[in-house]
Structures are given as C-alpha cells and as structure tokens.
Wavefront OBJ file of the C-alpha trace (Angstrom):
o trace
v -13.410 -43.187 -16.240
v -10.911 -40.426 -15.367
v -9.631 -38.888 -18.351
v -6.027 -37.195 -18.944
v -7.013 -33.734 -17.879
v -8.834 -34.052 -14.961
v -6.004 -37.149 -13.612
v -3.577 -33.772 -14.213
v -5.594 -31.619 -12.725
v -6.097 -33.485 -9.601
v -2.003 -34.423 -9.483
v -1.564 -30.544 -9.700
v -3.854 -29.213 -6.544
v -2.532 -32.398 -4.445
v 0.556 -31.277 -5.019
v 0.480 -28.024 -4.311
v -1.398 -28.895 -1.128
v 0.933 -31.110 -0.303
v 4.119 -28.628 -0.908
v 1.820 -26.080 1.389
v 1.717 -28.523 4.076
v 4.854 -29.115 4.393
v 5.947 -25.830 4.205
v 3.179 -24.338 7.027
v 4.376 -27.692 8.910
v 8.023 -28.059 8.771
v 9.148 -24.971 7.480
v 8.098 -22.635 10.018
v 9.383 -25.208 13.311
v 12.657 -23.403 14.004
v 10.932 -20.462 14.471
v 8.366 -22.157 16.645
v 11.149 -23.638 18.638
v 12.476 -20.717 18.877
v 9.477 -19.131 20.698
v 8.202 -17.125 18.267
v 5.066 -18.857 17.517
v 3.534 -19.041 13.860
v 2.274 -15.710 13.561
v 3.875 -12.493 15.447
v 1.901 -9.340 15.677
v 3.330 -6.445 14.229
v 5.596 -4.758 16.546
v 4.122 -0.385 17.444
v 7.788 0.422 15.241
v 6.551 -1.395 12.407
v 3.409 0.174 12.203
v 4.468 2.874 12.461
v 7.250 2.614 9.219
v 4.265 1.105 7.675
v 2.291 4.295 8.402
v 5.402 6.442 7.160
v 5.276 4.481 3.837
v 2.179 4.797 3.117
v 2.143 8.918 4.328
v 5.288 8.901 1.324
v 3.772 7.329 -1.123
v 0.171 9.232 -0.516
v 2.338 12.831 -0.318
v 4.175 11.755 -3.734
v 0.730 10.796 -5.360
v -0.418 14.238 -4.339
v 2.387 16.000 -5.872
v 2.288 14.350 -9.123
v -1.415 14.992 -9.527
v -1.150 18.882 -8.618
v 2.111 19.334 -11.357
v 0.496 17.491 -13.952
v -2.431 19.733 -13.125
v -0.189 22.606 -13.696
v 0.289 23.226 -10.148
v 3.612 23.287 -9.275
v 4.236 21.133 -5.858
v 8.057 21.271 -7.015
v 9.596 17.381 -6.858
v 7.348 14.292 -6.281
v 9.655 13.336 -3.595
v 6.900 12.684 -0.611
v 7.686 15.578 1.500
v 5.435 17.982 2.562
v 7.338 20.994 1.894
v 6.420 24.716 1.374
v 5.668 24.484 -1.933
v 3.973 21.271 -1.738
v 1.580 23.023 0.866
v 0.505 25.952 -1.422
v 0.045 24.172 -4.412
v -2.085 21.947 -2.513
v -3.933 25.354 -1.307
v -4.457 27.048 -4.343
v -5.792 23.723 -5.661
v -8.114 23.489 -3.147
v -9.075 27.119 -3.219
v -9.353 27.233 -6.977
v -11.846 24.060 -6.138
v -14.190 25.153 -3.364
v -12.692 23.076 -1.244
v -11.418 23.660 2.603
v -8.222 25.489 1.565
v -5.606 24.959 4.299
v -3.084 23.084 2.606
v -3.805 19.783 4.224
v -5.002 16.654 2.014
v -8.129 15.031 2.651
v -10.727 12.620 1.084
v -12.147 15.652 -0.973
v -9.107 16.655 -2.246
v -8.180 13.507 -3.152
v -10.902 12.445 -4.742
v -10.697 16.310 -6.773
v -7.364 15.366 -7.557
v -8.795 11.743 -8.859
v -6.428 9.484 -6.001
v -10.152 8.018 -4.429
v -13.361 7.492 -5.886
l 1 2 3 4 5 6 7 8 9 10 11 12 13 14 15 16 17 18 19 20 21 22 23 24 25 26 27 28 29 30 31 32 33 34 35 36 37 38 39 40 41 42 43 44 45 46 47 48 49 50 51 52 53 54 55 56 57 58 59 60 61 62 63 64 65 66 67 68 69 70 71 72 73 74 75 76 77 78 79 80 81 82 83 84 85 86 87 88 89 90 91 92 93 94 95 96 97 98 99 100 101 102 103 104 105 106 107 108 109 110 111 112 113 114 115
C-alpha cells in the first residue's frame, strides 16, 4: 500500500526527470542543428576573462584584508596599484614572509583568504 507521501514523492522526482529530459532533449536541438553540438569547450578568450575575473576579485580580497588590517592598500577596486603593492610588502615584511609585493599562498593564508 502506497501511502500519500511517498505517491507525492514519487510524482515529484518523475516529474522533474521528466521536465530534465525534455529540456537536455528538445531544448538544446537548434543549437545541435546548428552545429554546435551539446557541449562547446571554452573558447582561449574566455578563459582568459575567466582568469581576469578571478585575478579582480582575488586583488580586491587582498586589499580589503590589508585595510582592515590597518594597512592601507587605498580602494578595494582589484588593481594592483602602487599602493596596493607596498601595503602588500610591509605586510609581508612585518610577517616574515617573502616581501616583494607579490601575493602568494602564504600571504594569503596570513591574510586568512586560504586555509
């Protein structure tokens, strides 16, 4: 005897594998048609904006952590400017670590980005 919950329960995951179906199936045809197959690798420009992104994002992480340090790295705006660069080497100086202004593992983990 089935009883209410599981009867929804199974209703619920045959939908949604149904609806997943026909979206991998039907939705994606055009582009098939099309030529461009159902997956496209990741053209050497988008890796590259993807590697720019994530370059921002680590620079602006960097900043924030050295001015609420009381370093000031002037704006979090993800650019490694001059005074980016030497708060990031007095930080590192002031913590025994390789003090040339560029960010690596063990100033990141210092800084508490990595673990």
């Amino acid at each position: 005897m089935v009883n209410k919950t599981s009867y929804i329960l199974v209703v619920t995951i045959t939908c949604f594998l149904a609806s997943t179906l026909f979206m991998n199936c039907f939705l994606v045809v055009p582009e098939a048609l099309a030529g461009e197959g159902f997956y496209r690798s990741p053209s050497s420009r988008e890796i590259k904006e993807e590697q720019m992104r994530s370059r921002f994002n680590l620079i602006k992480a960097v900043q924030h952590k050295l001015n609420v340090k009381g370093y000031d790295a002037g704006p979090v705006d993800g650019f490694m400017g001059p005074k980016t660069e030497d708060a990031l080497t007095a930080f590192q100086k002031e913590n025994g670590l390789i003090s040339d202004g560029t960010i690596r593992r063990q100033t990141l983990k210092a800084l508490g980005l990595v673990q």
